[in-house]
C-alpha positions as CSV (number, residue, x, y, z in Angstrom):
1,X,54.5,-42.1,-23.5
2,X,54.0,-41.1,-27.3
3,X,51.8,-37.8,-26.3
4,X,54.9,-36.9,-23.2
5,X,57.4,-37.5,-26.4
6,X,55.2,-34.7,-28.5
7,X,54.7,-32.6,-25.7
8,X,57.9,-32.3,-24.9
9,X,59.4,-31.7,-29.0
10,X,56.4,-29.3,-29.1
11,X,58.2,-27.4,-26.1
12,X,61.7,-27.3,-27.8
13,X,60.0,-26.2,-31.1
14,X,58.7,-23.6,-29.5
15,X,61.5,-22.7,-27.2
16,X,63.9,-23.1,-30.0
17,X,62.0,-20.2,-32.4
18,X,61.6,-18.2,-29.5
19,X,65.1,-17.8,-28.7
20,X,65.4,-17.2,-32.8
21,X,63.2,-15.0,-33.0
22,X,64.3,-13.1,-30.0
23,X,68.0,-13.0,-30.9
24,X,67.1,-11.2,-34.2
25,X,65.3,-8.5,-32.6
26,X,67.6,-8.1,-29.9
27,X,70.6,-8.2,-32.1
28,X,69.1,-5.4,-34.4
29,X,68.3,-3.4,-31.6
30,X,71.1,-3.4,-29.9
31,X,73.4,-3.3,-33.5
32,X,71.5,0.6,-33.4
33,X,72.7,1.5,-30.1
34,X,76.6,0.1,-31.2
35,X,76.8,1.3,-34.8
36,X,75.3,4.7,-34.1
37,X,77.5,5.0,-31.1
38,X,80.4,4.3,-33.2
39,X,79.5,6.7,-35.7
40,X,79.0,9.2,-32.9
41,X,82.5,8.5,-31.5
42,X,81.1,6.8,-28.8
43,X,83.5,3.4,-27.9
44,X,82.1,-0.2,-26.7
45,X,83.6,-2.4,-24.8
46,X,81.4,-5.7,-25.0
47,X,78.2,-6.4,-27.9
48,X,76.2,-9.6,-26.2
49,X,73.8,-11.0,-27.1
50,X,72.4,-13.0,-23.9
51,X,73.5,-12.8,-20.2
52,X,75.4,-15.0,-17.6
53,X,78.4,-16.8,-18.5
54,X,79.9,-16.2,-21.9
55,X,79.9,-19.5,-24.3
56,X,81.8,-18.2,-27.2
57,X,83.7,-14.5,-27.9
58,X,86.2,-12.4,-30.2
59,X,87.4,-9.1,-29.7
60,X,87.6,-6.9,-33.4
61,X,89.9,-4.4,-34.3
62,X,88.6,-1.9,-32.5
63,X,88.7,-3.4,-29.5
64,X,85.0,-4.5,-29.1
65,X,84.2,-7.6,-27.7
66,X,81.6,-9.4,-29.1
67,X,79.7,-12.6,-27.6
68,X,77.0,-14.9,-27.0
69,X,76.4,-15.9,-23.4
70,X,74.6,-18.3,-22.0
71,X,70.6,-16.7,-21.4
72,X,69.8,-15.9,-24.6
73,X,66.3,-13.9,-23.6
74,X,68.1,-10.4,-24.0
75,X,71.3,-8.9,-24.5
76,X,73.5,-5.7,-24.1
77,X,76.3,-3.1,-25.5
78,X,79.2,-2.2,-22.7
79,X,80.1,1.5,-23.6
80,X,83.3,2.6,-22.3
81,X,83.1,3.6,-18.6
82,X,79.9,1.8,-18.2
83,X,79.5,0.5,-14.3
84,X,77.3,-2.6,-16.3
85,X,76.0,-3.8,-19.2
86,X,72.6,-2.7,-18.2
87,X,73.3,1.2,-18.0
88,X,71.2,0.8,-15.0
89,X,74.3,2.5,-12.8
90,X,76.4,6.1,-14.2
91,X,79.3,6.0,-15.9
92,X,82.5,6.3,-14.1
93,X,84.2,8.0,-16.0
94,X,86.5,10.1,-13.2
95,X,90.0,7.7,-13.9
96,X,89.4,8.8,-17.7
97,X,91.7,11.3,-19.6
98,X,90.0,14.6,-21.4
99,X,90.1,12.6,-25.2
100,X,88.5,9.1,-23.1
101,X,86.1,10.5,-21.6
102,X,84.9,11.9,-24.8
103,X,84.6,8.0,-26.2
104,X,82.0,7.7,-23.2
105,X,78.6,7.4,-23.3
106,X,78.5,10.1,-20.1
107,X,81.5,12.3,-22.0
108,X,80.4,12.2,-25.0
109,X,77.7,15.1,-26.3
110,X,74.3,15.6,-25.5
111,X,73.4,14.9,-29.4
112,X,75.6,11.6,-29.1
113,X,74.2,10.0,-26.5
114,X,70.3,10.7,-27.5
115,X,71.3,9.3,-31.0
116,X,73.1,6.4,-29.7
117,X,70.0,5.5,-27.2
118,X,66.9,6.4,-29.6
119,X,69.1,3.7,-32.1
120,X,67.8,0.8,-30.9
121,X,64.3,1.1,-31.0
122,X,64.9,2.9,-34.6
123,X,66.6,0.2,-35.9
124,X,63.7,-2.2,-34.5
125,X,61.7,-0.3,-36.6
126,X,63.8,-0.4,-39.7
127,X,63.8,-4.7,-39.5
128,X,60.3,-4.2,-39.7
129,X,60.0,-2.2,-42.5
130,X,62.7,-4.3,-44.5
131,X,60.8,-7.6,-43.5
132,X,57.1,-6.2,-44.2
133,X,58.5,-5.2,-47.5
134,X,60.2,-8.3,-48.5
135,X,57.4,-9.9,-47.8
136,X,55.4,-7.5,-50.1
137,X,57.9,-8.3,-53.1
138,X,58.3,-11.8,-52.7
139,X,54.7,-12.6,-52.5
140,X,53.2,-9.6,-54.4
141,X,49.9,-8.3,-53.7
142,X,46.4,-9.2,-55.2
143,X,45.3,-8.1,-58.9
144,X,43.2,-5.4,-59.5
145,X,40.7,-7.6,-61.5
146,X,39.5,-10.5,-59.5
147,X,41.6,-13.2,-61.2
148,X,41.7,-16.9,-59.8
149,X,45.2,-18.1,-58.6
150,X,45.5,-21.8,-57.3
151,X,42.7,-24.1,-56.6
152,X,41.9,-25.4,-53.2
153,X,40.8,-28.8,-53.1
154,X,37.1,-28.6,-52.4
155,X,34.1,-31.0,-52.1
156,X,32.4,-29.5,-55.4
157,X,31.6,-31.8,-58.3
158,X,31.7,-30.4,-62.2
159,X,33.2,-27.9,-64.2
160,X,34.3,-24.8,-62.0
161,X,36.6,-22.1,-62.0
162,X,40.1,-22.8,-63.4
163,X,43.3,-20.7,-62.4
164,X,43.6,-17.9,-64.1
165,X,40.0,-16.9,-64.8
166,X,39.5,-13.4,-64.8
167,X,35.8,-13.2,-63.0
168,X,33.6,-10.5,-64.9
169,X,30.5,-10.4,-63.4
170,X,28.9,-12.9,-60.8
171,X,25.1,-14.1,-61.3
172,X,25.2,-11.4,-63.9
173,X,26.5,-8.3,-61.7
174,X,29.6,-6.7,-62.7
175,X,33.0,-7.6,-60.5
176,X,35.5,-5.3,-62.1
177,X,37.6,-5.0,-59.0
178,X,37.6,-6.8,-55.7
179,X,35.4,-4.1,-53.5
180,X,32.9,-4.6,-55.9
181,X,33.3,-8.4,-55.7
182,X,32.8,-8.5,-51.7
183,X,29.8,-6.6,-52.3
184,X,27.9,-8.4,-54.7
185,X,28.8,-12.0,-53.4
186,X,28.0,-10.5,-50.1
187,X,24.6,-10.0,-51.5
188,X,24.2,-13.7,-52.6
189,X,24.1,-15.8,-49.2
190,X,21.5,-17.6,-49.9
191,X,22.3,-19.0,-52.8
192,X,24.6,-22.2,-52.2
193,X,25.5,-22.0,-56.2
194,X,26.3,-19.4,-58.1
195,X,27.0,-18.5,-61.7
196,X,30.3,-17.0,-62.9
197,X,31.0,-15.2,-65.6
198,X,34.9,-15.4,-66.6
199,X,37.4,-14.6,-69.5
200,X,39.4,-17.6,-69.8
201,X,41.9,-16.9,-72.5
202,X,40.2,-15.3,-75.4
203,X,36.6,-16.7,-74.3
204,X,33.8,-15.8,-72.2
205,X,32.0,-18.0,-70.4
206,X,29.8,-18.8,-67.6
207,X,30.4,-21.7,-65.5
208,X,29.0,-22.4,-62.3
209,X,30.9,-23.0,-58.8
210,X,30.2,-22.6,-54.9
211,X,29.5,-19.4,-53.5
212,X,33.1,-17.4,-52.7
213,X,31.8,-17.1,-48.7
214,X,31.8,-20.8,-48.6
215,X,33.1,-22.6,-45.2
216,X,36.8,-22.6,-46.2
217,X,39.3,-21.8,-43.6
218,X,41.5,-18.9,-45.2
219,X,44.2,-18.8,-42.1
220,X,44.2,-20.4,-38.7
221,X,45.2,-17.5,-35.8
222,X,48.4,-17.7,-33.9
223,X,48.2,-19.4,-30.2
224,X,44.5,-20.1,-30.7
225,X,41.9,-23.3,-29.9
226,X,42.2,-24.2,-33.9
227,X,45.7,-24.2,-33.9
228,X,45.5,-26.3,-31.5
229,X,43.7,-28.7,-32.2
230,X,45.6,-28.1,-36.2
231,X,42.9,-26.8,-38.1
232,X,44.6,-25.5,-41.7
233,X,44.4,-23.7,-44.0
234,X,41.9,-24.9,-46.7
235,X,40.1,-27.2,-44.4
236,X,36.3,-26.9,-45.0
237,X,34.1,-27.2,-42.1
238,X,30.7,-28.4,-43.2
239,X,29.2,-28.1,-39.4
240,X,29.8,-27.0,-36.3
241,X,27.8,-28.1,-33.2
242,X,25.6,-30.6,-35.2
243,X,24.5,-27.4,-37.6
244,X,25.4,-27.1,-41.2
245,X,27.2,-24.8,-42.2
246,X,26.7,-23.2,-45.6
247,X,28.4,-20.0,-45.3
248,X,31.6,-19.1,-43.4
249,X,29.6,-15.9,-41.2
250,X,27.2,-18.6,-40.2
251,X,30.0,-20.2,-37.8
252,X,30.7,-17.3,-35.7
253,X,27.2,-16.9,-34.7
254,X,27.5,-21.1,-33.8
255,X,30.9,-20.3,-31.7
256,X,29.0,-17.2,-29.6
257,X,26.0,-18.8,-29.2
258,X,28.1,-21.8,-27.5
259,X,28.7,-19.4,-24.4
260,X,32.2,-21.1,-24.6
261,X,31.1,-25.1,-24.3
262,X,32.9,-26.6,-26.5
263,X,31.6,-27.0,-30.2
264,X,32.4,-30.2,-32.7
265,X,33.1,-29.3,-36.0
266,X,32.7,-31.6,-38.6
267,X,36.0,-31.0,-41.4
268,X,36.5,-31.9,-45.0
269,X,40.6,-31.9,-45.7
270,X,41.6,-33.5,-49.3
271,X,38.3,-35.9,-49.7
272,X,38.5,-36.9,-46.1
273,X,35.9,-36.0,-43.2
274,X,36.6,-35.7,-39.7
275,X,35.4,-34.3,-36.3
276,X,37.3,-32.0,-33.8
277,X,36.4,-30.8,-31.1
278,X,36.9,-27.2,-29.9
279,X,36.4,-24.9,-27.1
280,X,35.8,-21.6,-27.8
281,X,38.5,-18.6,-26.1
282,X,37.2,-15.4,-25.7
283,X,39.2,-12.6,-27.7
284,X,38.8,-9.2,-28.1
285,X,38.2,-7.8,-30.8
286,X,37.9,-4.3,-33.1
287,X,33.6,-3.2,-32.7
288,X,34.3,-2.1,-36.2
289,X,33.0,1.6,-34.5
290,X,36.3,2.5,-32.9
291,X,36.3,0.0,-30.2
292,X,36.4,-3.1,-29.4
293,X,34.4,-6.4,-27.9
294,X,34.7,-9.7,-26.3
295,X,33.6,-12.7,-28.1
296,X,34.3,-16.6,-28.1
297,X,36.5,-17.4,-31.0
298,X,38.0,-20.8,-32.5
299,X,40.8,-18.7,-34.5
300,X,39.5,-19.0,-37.9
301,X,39.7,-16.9,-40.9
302,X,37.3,-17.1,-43.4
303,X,38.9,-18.2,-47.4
304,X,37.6,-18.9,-50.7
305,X,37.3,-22.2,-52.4
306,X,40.3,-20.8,-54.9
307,X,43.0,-18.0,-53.9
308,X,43.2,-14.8,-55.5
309,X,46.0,-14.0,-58.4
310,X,48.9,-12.0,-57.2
311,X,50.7,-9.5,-59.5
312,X,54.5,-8.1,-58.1
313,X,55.2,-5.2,-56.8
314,X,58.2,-2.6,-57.8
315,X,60.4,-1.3,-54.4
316,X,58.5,2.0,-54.0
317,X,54.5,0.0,-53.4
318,X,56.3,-2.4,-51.0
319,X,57.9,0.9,-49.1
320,X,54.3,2.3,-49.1
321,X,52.6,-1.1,-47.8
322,X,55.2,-1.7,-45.6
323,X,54.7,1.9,-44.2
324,X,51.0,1.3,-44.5
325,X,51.4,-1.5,-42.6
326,X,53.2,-0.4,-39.7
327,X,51.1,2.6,-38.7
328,X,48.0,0.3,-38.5
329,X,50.0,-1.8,-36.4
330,X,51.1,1.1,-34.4
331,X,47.7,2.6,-33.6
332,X,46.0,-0.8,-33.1
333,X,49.0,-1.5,-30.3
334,X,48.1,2.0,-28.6
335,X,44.5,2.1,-28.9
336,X,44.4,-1.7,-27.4
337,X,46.5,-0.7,-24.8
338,X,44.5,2.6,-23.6
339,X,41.4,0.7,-24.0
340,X,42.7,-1.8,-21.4
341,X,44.1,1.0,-19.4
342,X,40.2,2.0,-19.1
343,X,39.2,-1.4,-18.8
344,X,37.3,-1.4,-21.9
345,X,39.0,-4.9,-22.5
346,X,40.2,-7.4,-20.6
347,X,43.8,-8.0,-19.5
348,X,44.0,-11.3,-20.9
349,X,44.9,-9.6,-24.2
350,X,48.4,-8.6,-22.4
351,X,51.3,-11.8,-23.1
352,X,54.1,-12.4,-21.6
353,X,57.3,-14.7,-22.1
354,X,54.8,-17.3,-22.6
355,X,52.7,-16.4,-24.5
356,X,55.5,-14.7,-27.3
357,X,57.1,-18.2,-27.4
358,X,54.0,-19.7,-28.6
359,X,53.3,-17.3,-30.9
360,X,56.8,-17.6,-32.3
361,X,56.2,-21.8,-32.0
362,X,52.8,-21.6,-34.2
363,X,53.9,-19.2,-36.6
364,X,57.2,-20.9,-37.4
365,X,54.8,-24.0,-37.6
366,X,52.6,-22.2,-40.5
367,X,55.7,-21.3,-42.5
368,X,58.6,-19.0,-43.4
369,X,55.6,-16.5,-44.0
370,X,54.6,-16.5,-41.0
371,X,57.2,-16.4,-39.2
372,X,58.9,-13.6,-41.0
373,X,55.7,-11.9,-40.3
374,X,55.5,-12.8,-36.4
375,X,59.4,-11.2,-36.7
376,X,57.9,-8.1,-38.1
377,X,54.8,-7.3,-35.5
378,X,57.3,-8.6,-32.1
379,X,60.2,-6.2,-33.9
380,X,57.8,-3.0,-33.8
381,X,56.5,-4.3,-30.8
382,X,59.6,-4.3,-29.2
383,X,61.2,-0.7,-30.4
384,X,57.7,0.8,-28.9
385,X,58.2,-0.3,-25.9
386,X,61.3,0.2,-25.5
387,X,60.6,4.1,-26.1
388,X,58.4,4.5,-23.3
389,X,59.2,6.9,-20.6
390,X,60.3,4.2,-18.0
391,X,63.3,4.5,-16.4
392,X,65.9,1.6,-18.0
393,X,64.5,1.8,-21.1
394,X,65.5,3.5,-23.7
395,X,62.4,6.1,-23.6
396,X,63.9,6.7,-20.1
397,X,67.5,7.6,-21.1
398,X,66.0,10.1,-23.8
399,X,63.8,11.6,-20.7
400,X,66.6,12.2,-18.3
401,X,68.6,13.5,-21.2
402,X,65.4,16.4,-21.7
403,X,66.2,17.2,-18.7
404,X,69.7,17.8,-19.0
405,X,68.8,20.0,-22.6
406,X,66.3,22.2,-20.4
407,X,68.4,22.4,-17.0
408,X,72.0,22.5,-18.7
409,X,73.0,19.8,-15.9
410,X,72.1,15.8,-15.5
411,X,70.1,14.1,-12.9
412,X,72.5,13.6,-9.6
413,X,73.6,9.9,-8.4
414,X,70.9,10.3,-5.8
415,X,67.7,10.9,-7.9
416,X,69.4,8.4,-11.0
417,X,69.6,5.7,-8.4
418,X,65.9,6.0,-7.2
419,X,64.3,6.8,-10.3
420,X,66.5,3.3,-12.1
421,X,65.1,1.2,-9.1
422,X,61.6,2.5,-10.0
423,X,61.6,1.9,-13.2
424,X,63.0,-1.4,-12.7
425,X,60.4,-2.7,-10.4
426,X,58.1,-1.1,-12.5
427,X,59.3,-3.1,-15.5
428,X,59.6,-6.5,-13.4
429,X,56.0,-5.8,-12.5
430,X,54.8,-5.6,-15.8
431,X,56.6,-9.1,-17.1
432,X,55.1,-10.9,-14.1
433,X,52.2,-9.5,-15.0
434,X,52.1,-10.6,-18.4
435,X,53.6,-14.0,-17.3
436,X,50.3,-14.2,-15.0
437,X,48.2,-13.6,-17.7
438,X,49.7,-16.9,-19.7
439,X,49.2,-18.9,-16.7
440,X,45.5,-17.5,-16.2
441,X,43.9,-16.8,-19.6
442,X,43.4,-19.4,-22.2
């Protein structure tokens, strides 16, 4: 009864931050198409966010309706003359005077309407760049020097490292910056101790501490076997499938060689030790040579026994990393996505509804961090997609109206009509699809 009871708050959790997380994004998005059409002189008649039956509304000034319905997985702007919601159908605009049909989105001009559609996905793109930034200022960004921030509990005994060393030189080898520090501890694997040499206030010193590569869990992935089974961060596994494990690279090569059985790790948490049991999923991942791989992961990320200082940032290095930040995103999203095109990778990368809801479940789990974060990726997500050249989307609209630009007429009823029902099915297909690849992939 007790694990139907957390089953089922799991489920709401999860449903619950989906539909959250969902309703931002869709509310930007379709904010871009409404403001933008505003600005463009472009009237609507309903802003919803969800579909079906409508559970509270209020009509502003200007005659815009604005509500929440009852679905909440979507949601819509009504332009004047609009047959639906969806824009699936053309405008009627033939009972309209001269100056209304000019508040259409069919009257109004060619400029208007592009603007108004491309909107949406821009202003998807513009929640991401305002979260990844505020992110960047409220948690800053690593020092330059390798400093020491807060201490994770670890199974160490004696004097260590202490927040707010500033680490010189490890086993003697200069660390000035944090490349340099990768490179030298990298170096050291085989030394289960290692010397440190820090300035602590005014003094130098050298005190002695684990190795940084030790087996500390530095983040747990999203909708992954450690999450779980709620591995966290900080946890130290000290073996994995009977094996010690002195160094965090040593586990991946314990995970692969499992061939996907599951593996038993044993985990130190705040002076406690316990075992959980895992079974590997197989992930694909970047080759580090342009493409990518399968492998059988657990969804760990490697950590250090302490975390690293952070410094703040000023408005214009969050705008950069933000920036930064995005493009990576961008050309890992199309590179995946060819890749699996060409069958380089397996389908099972592709989620659905399903698989987004857990996502948004176990990253509202980890924290406001995290979820902020998920916002950000599922946001940019989103306005990508929506500016592909499909028929109902957005990238559709902006298609149909290149056409127009180059033939100085638009598509007829006829060829609108098929080409919408195309790109429907077509869009249908590809959310079953994804949905099947929840059911089928773990």
């Amino acid at each position: 009864m007790e694990t139907i009871v957390a089953a089922l708050g799991g489920t709401v959790w999860t449903v619950a931050f989906f539909v959250i997380a969902l309703s931002v994004i869709v509310f930007v998005h379709e904010y871009g198409h409404y403001i933008v059409g505003r600005w463009s002189g472009i009237h609507s008649e309903v802003f919803s966010i969800g579909f079906g039956p409508v559970l509270f509304s209020r009509t502003d000034k200007r005659g815009t309706r604005w509500q929440v319905a009852a679905i909440p997985f979507g949601g819509y702007v009504k332009f004047l003359g609009d047959a639906d919601g969806s824009s699936v159908r053309k405008a009627d605009v033939s009972g309209l005077s001269a100056a209304e049909r000019r508040h259409t989105m069919a009257g109004a001009p060619l400029w208007a309407r592009a603007a108004t559609v491309v909107a949406g996905p821009f202003f998807n793109f513009i929640l991401t760049f305002v979260l990844l930034s505020g992110l960047a200022l409220a948690i800053g960004v690593p020092r330059e020097e390798p400093t020491v921030g807060a201490m994770r509990a670890f199974p160490f005994e004696g004097p260590s490292l202490q927040e707010g060393d500033v680490i010189r030189a490890v086993e003697g080898q200069p660390t000035p910056d944090w490349e340099r520090f990768a490179a030298v501890t990298d170096g050291l694997k085989g030394k289960a101790l290692v010397a440190y040499t820090v300035q602590r206030g005014s003094e130098e010193m050298v005190v002695n501490g684990p190795h940084p590569l030790a087996p500390v869990i530095g983040d747990v992935q999203l909708r992954s076997a450690a999450m779980d089974a709620g591995l966290q961060e900080g946890d130290v596994i000290l073996k994995a499938g009977g094996k010690d494990v002195r160094y965090f690279d040593e586990l991946p090569e314990i995970v692969t060689a499992s061939k996907g059985e599951p593996v038993t790790l044993t985990v130190w948490r705040d002076g406690k030790t316990f075992e959980q049991t895992l079974t590997p999923r197989i992930r694909t991942v970047d080759d580090g040579e342009g493409g990518f791989t399968d492998r059988y992961l657990l969804g760990l990320y490697s950590g250090m026994f302490f975390e690293p200082a952070t410094r703040s940032v000023g408005p214009g290095e969050a705008a950069t990393n933000a920036l930064t930040g995005m493009w990576t995103m961008t050309t890992t999203t199309f590179s995946g996505l060819w890749h699996m095109i060409q069958g380089a990778i397996s389908s099972c990368n592709l989620s659905g509804a399903i698989g987004m809801a857990e996502v948004a479940g176990d990253a509202a789990r980890n924290g406001a961090e995290s979820f902020v974060g998920m916002l950000a990726i599922l946001s940019l997500g989103i306005g990508i997609l929506n500016l592909f050249p499909i028929p109902v989307l957005d990238g559709g609209h902006l298609v149909f109206f290149a056409y127009e630009a180059m033939t100085r007429r638009q598509p007829s009823e006829g060829a609108l009509r098929v080409l919408m029902t195309v790109g429907l099915t077509l869009v249908l297909s590809i959310m079953i699809f994804g949905l099947s690849r929840d059911l089928m992939c773990q």
